[in-house]
LUMLUM-631893 format. One record per residue (C-alpha): residue number from 1; z, y, x; residue in one letter. Coordinates in nm, 2 decimals. Each point is the difference from the previous one (the first is absolute). Layout:
REM LUMLUM-631893
<pt pos="NUM" Z="Z" Y="Y" X="X" code="A"/>
...
This chain:
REM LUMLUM-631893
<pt pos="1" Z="-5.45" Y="5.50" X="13.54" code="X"/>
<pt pos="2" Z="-0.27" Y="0.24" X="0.17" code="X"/>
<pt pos="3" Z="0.07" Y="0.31" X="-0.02" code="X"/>
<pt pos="4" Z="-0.24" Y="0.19" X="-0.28" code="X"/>
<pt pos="5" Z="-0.26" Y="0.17" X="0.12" code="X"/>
<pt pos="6" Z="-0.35" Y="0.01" X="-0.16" code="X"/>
<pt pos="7" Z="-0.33" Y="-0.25" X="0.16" code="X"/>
<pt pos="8" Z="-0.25" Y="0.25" X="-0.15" code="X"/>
<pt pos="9" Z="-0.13" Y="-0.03" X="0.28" code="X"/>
<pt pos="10" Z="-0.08" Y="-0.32" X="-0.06" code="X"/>
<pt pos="11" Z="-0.33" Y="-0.15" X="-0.14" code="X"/>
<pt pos="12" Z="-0.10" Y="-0.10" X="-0.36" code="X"/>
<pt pos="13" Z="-0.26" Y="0.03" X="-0.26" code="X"/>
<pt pos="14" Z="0.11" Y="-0.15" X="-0.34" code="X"/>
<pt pos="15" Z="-0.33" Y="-0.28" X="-0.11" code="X"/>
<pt pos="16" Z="0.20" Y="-0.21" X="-0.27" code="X"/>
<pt pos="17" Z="0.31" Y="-0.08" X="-0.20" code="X"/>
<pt pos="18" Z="0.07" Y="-0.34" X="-0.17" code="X"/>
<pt pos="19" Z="0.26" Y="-0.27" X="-0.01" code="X"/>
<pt pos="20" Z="-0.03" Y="-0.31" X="0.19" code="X"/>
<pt pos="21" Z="0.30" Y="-0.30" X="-0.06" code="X"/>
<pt pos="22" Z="0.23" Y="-0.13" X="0.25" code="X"/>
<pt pos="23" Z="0.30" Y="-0.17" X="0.07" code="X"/>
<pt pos="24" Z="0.26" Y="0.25" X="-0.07" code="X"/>
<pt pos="25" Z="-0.16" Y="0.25" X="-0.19" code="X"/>
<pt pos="26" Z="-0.32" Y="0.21" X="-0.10" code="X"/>
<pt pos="27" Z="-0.21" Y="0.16" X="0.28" code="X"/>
<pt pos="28" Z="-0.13" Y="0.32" X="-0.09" code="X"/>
<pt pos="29" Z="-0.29" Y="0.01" X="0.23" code="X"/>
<pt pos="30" Z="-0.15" Y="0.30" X="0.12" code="X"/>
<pt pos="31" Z="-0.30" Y="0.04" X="0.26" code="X"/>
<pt pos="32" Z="0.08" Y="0.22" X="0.29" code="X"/>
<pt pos="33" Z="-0.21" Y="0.10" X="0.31" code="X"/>
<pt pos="34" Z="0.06" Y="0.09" X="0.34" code="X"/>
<pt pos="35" Z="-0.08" Y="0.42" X="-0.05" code="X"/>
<pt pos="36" Z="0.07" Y="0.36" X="0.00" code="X"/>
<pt pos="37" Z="0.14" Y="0.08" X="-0.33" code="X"/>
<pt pos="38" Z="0.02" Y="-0.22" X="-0.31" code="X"/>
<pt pos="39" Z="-0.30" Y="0.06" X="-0.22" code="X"/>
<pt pos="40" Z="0.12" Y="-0.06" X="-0.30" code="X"/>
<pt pos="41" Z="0.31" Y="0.23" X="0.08" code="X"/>
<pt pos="42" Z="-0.19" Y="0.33" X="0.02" code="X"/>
<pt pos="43" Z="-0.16" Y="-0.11" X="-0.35" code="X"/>
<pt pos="44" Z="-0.30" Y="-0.19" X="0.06" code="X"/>
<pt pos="45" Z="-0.03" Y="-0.40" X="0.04" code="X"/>
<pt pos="46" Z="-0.20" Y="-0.11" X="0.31" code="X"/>
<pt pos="47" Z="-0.34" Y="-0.12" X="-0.17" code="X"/>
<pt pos="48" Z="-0.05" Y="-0.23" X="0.35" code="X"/>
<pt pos="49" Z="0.33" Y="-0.18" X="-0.03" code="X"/>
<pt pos="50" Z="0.05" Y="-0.04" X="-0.37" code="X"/>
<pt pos="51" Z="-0.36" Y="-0.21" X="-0.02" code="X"/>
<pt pos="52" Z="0.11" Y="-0.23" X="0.31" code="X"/>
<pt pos="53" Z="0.36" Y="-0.06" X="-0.17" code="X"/>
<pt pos="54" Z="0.09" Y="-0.37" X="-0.14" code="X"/>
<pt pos="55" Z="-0.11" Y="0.01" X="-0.34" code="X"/>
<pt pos="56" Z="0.32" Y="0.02" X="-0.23" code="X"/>
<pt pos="57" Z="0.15" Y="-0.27" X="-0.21" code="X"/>
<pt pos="58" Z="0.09" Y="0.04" X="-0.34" code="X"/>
<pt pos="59" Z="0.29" Y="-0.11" X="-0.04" code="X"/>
<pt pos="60" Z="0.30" Y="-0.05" X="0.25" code="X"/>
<pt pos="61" Z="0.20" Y="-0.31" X="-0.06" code="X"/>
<pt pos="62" Z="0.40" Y="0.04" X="-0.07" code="X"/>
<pt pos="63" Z="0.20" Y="0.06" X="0.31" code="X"/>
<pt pos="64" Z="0.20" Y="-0.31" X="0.13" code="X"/>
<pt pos="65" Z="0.35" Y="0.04" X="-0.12" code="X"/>
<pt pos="66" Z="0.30" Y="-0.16" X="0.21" code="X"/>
<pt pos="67" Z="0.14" Y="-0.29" X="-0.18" code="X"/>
<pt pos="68" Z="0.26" Y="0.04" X="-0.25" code="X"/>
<pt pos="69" Z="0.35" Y="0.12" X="0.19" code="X"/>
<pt pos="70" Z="-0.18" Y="0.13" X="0.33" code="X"/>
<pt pos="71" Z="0.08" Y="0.34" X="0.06" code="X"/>
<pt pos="72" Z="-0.24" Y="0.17" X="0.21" code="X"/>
<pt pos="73" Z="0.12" Y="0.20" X="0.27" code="X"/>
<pt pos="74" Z="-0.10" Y="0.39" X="-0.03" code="X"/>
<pt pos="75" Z="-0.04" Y="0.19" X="0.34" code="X"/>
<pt pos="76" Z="0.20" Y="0.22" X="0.15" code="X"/>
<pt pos="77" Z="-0.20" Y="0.37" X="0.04" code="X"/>
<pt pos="78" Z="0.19" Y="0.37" X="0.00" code="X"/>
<pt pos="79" Z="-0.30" Y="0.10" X="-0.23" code="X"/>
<pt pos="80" Z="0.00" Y="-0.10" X="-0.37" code="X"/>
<pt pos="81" Z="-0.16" Y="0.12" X="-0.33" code="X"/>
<pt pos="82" Z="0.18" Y="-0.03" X="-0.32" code="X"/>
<pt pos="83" Z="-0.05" Y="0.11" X="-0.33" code="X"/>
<pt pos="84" Z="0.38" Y="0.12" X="-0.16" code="X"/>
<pt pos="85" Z="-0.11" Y="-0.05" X="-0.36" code="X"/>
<pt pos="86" Z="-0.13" Y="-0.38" X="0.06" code="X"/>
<pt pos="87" Z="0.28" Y="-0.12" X="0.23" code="X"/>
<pt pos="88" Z="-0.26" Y="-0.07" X="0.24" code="X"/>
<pt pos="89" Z="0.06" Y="0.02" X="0.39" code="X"/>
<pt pos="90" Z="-0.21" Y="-0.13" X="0.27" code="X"/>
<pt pos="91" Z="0.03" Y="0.04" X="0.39" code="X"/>
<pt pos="92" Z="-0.33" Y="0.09" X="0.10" code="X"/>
<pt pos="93" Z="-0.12" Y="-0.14" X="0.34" code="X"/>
<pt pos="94" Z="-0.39" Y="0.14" X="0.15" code="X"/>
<pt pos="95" Z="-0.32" Y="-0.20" X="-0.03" code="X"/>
<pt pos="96" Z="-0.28" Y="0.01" X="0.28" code="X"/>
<pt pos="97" Z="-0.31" Y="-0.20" X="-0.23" code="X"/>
<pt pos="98" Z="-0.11" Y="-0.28" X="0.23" code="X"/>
<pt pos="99" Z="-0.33" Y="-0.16" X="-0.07" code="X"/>
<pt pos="100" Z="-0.08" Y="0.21" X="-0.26" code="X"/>
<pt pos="101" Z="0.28" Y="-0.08" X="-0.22" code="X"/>
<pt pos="102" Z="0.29" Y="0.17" X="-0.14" code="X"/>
<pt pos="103" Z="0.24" Y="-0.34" X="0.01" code="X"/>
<pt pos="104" Z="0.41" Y="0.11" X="-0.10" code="X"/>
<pt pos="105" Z="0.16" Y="-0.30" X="0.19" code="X"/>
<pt pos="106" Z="0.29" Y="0.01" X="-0.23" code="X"/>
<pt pos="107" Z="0.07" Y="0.05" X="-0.39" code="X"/>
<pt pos="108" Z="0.33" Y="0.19" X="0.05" code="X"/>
<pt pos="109" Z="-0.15" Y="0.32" X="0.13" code="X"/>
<pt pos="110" Z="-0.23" Y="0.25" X="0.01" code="X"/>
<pt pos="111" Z="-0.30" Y="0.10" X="0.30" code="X"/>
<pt pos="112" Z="-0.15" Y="0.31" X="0.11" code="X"/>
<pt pos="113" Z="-0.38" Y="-0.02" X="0.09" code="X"/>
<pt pos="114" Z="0.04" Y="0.15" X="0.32" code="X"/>
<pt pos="115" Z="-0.34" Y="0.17" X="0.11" code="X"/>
<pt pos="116" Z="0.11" Y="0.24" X="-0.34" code="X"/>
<pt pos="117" Z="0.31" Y="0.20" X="-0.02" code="X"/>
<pt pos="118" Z="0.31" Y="-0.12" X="0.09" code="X"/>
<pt pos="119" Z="0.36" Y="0.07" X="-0.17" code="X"/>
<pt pos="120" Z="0.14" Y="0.32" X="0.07" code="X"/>
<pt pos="121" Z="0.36" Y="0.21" X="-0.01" code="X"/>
<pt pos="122" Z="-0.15" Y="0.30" X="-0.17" code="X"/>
<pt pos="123" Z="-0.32" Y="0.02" X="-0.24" code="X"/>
<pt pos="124" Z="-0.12" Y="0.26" X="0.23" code="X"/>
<pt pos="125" Z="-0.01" Y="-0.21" X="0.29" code="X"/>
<pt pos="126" Z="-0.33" Y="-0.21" X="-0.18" code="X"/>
<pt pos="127" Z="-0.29" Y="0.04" X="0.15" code="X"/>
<pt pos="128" Z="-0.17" Y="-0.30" X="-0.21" code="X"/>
<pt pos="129" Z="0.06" Y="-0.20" X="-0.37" code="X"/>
<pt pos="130" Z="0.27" Y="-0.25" X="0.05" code="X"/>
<pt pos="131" Z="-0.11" Y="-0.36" X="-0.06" code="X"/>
<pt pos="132" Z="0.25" Y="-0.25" X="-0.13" code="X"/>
<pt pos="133" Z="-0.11" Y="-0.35" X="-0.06" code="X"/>
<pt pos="134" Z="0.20" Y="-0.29" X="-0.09" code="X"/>
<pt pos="135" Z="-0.05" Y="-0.35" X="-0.20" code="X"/>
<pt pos="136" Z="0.10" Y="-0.04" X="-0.36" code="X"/>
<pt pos="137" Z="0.04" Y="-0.35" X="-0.20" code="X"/>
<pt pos="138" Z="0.01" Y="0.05" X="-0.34" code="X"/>
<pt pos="139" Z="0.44" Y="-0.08" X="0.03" code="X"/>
<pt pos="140" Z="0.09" Y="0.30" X="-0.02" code="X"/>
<pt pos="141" Z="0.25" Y="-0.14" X="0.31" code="X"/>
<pt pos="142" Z="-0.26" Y="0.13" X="0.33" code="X"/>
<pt pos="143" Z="-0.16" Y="0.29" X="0.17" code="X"/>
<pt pos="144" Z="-0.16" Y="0.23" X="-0.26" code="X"/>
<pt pos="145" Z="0.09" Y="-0.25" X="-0.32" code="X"/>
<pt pos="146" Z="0.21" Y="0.32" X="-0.14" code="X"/>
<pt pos="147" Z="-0.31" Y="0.23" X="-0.01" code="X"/>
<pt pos="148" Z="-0.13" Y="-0.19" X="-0.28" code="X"/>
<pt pos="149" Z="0.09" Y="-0.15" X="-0.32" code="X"/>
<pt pos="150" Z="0.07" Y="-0.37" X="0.02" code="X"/>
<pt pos="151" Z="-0.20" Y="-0.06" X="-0.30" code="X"/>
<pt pos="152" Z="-0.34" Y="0.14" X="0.15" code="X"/>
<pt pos="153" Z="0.03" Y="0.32" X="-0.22" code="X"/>
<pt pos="154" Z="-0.02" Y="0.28" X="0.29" code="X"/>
<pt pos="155" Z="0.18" Y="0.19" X="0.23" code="X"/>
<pt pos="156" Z="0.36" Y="0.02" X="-0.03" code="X"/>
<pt pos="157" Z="-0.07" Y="0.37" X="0.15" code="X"/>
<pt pos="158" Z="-0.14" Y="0.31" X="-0.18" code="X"/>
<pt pos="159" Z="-0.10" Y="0.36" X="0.11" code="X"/>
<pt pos="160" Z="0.35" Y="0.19" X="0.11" code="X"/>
<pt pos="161" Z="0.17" Y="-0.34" X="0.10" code="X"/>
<pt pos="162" Z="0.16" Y="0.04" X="0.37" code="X"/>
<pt pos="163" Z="-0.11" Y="-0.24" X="0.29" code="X"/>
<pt pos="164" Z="0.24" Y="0.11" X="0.33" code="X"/>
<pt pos="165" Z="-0.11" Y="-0.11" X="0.36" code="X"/>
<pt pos="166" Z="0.27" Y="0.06" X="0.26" code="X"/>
<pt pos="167" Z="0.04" Y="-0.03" X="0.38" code="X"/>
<pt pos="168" Z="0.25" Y="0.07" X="0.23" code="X"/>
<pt pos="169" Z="-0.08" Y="0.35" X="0.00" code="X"/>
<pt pos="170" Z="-0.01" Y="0.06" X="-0.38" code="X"/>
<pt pos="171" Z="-0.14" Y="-0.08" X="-0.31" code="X"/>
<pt pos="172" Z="-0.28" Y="0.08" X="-0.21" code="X"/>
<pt pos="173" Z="-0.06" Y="0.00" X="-0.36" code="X"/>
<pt pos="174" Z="-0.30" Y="-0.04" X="-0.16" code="X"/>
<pt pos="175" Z="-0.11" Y="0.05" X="-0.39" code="X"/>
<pt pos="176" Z="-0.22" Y="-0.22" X="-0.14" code="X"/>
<pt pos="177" Z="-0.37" Y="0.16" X="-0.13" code="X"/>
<pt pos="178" Z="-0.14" Y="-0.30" X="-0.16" code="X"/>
<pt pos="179" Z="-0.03" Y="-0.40" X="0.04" code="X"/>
<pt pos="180" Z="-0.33" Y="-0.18" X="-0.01" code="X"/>
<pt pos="181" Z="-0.15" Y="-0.34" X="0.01" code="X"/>
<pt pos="182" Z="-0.30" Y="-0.08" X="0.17" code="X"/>
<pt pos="183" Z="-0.18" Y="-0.35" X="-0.01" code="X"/>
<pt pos="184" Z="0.02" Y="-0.16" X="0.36" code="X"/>
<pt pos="185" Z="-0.39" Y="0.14" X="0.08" code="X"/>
<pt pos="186" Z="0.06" Y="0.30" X="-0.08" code="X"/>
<pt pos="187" Z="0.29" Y="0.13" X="0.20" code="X"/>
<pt pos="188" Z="-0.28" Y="0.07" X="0.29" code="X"/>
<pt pos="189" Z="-0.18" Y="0.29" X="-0.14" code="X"/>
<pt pos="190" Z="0.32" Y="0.15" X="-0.16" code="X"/>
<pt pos="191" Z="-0.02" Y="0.31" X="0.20" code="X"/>
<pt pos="192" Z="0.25" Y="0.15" X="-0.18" code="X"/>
<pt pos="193" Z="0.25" Y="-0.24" X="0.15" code="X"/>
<pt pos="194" Z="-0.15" Y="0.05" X="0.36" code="X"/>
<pt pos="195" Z="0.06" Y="0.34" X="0.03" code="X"/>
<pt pos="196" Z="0.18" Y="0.14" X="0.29" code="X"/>
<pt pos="197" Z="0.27" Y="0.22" X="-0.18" code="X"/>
<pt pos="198" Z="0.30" Y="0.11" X="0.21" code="X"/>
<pt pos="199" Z="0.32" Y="-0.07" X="-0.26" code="X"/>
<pt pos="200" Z="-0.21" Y="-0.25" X="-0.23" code="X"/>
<pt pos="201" Z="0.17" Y="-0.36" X="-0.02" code="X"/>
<pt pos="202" Z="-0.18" Y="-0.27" X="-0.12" code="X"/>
<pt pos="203" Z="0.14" Y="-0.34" X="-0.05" code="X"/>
<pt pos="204" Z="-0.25" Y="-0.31" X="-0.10" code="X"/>
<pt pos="205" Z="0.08" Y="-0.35" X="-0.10" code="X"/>
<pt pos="206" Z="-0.16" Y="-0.27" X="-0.18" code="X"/>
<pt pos="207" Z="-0.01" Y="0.03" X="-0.38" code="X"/>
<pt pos="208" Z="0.20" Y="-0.28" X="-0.17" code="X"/>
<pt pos="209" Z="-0.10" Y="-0.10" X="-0.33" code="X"/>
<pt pos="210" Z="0.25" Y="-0.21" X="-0.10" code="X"/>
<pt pos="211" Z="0.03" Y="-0.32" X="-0.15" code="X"/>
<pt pos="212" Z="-0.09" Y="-0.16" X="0.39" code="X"/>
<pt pos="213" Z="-0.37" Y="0.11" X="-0.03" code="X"/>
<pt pos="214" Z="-0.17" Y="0.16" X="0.27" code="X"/>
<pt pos="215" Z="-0.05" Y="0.33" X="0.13" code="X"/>
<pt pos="216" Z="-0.32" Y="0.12" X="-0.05" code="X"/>
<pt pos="217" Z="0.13" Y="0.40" X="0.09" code="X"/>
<pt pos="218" Z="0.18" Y="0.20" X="0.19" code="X"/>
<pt pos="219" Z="0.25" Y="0.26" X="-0.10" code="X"/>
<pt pos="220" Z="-0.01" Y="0.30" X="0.20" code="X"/>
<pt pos="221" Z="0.26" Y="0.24" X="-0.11" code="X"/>
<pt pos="222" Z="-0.03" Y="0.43" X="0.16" code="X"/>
<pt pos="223" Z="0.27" Y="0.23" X="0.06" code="X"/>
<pt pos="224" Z="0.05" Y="0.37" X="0.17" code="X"/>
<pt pos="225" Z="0.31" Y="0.09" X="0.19" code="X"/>
């Protein structure tokens, strides 16, 4: 595992958000561009790369479960996220986009987008938000399953719940604000979710709606260290 220092560096400007199926999972698919700084991070959505985008579906089809008695392997990473009051743990393993798309190549963990902010030891060591993206499949048995009910109610997670990131060199805990859904087309001009605030996680997912329908949202859920 590389060691965990921020791309910022890096290029990006944020032009859509939707959910794409594949073999193993849903895709959430975000543009990014070769740039300076990513638009949509500093609060504004780039007008230029939002109207060249793929159009976004409506619906994302049901991941692709394993067959009954597979057990999928989770990855090995010295950086998980958890949330104590769900039982949920995940090792959490970084994500350069490729081709535009955010793609987690597994169900069993979690990614960091890494042109944002990457994990840190102390909350003051941020210099960006924290994106955390992972699948979800309606189980209740992969990726972010826990953060919502099983039923397609909501959120298992409400303002003052505690989301904790750690690394080698520490951990950080975070308190959740506020969860939202946003339809797949709309995810793109959310600016409030594109804002580059240091000690701001976000984690987004897929909204499951139970009953083996498909996701027409995602659920984006925001917390302060």
């Amino acid at each position: 595992m590389r060691g965990l220092t921020r791309p910022g560096r890096r290029a990006a400007a944020v032009a859509a958000i939707t959910a794409l199926g594949i073999a193993g999972g849903t895709v959430l698919a975000v543009g990014l561009a070769d740039g300076d700084q990513p638009a949509a991070a500093i609060g504004s959505v780039d007008p230029v790369a939002a109207a060249t985008a793929a159009p976004p579906r409506e619906e994302a089809p049901q991941p692709a479960l394993p067959p009954a008695g597979i057990v999928l392997p989770t990855p090995s990473s010295d950086v998980h996220v958890t949330v104590p009051a769900l039982g949920m743990d995940l090792p959490v393993l970084p994500l350069t986009p490729r081709g535009g798309a955010i793609d987690p190549p597994t169900l069993t963990a979690a990614y960091w987008i890494e042109p944002y902010g990457d994990p840190v030891g102390a909350a003051g060591e941020s210099d960006n938000t924290l994106y955390l993206a992972a699948h979800s499949t309606g189980t209740g048995e992969y990726g972010f399953d826990p953060l919502m009910e099983t039923d397609g109610g909501g959120s298992t997670l409400a303002a003052g719940d505690v989301v904790e990131v750690s690394t080698p060199q520490g951990t950080v805990s975070y308190t959740v604000e506020r969860t939202k859904r946003y339809a797949k087309g709309e995810l793109p001009g959310a600016t409030e979710v594109w804002e580059a605030a240091p000690g701001r996680l976000v984690l987004i997912t897929c909204f499951q709606r139970g009953g083996g329908r498909a996701s027409t949202e995602n659920l984006v859920i925001f917390a302060e260290s």
